[in-house]
VOPAGU-2260 file (C-alpha; in pm, 1 decimal, decimal comma):
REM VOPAGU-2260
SITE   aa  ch    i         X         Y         Z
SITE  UNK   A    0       0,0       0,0       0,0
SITE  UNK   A    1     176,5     342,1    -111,0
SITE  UNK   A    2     132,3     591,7     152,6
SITE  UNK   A    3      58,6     861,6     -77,7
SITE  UNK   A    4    -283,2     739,5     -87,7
SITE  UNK   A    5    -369,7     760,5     257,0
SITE  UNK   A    6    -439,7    1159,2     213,7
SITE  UNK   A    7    -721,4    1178,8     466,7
SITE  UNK   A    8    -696,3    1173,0     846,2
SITE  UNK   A    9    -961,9    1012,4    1087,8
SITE  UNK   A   10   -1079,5     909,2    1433,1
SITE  UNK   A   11   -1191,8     563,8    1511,0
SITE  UNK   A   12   -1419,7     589,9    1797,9
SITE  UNK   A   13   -1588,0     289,2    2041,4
SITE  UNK   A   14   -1930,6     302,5    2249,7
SITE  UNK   A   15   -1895,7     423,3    2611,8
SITE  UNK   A   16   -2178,7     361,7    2834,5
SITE  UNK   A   17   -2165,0     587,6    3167,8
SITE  UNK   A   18   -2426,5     637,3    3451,3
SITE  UNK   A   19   -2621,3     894,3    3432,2
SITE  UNK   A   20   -2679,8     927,5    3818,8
SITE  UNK   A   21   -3011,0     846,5    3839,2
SITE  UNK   A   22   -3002,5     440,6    3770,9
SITE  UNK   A   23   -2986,3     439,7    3386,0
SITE  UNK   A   24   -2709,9     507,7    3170,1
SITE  UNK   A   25   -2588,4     757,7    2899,3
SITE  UNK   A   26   -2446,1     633,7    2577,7
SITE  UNK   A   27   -2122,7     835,6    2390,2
SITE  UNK   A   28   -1863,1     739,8    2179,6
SITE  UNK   A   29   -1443,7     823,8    2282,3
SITE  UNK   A   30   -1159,1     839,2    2025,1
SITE  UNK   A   31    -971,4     489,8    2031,3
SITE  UNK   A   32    -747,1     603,4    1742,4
SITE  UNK   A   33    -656,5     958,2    1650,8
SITE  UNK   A   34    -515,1    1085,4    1313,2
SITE  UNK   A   35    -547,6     726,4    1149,1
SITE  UNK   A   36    -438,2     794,5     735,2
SITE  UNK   A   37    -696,6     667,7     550,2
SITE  UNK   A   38    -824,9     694,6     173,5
SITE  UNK   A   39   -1198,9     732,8     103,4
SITE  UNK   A   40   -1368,4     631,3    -168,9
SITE  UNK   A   41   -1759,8     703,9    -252,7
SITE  UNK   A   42   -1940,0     428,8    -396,7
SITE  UNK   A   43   -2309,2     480,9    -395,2
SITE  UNK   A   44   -2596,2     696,0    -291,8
SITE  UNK   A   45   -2920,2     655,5    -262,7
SITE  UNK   A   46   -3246,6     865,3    -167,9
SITE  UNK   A   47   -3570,0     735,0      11,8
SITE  UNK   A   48   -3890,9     889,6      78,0
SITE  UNK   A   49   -4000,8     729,1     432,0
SITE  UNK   A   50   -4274,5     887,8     596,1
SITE  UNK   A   51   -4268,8    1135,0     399,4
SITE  UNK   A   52   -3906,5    1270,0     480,0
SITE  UNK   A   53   -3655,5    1240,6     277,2
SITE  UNK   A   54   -3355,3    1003,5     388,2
SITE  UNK   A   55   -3004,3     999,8     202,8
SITE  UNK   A   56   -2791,5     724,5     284,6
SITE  UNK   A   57   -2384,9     724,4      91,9
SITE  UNK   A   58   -2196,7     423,0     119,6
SITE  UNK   A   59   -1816,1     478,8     103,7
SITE  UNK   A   60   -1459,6     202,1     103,5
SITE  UNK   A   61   -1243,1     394,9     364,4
SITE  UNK   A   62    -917,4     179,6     371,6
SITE  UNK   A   63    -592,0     217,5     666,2
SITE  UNK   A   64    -333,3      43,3     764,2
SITE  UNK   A   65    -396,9    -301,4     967,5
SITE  UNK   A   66    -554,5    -210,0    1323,1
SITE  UNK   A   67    -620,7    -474,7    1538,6
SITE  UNK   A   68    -940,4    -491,0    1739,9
SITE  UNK   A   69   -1153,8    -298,5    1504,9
SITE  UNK   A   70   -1532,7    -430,7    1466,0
SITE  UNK   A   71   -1819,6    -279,5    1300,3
SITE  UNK   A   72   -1919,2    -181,4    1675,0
SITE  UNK   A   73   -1689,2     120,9    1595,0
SITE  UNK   A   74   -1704,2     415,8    1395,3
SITE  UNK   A   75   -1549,0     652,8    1211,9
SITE  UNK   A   76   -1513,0    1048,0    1243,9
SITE  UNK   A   77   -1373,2    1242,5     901,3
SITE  UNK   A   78   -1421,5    1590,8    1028,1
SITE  UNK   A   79   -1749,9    1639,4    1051,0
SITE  UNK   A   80   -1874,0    1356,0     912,8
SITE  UNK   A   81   -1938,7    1009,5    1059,8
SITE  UNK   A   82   -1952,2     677,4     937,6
SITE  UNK   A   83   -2110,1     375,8    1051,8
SITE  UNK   A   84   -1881,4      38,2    1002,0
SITE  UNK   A   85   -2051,0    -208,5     794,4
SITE  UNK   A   86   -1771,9    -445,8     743,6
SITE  UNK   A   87   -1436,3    -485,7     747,0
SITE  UNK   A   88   -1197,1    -706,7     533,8
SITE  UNK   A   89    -856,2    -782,1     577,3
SITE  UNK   A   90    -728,3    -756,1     239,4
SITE  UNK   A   91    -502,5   -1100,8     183,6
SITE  UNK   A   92    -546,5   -1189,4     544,9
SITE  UNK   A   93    -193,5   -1043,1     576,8
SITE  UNK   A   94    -257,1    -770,7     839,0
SITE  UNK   A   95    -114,1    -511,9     660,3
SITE  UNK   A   96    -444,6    -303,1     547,4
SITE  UNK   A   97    -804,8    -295,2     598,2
SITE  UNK   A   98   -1077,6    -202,8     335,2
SITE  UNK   A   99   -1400,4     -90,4     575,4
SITE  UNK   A  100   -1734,8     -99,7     411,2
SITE  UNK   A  101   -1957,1     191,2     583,1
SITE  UNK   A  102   -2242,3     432,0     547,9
SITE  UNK   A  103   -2244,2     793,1     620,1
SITE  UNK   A  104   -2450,1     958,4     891,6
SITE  UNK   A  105   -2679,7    1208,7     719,2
């Protein structure tokens, strides 16, 4: 993988669940990787009419180097977008780069 292709920088972030002080719980998301290079590729768009509003959803390939632990419970923060981890495939199985499968937050 040429590095040169990695122009973009992002966040991979993980579920926290904290108490909210009053029995239940509160549910936010904390940086588990900072300034990740990635390249980000669109590959489809598509637009819905569900009760009568009208819902965009983009699917993009985001590839990085190989990070171990990563699921599809994590996301993805590009600046001020987010994307939601659909899958993940370890190109060759030789832990050297992921290609991520995910769908933008609209």
């Amino acid at each position: 993988m040429r590095a040169g292709t990695l122009r973009h920088s992002i966040s991979i972030q993980t579920q926290v669940e904290t108490s909210d002080g009053m029995g239940g719980s509160v549910i936010s998301w904390s940086d588990v990787y900072n300034d990740v290079p990635a390249a980000i590729w669109p590959l489809s768009a598509k637009e819905r009419l569900d009760s009568m509003k009208l819902e965009l959803q983009t699917t993009h390939k985001i590839r990085i180097r190989y990070l171990s632990g990563l699921t599809a419970d994590n996301r993805i923060v590009f600046g001020s977008r987010t994307f939601n981890i659909i899958s993940i495939i370890n190109a060759d199985e030789r832990n050297r780069q992921l290609d991520i499968l995910a769908t933008e937050e609209v």
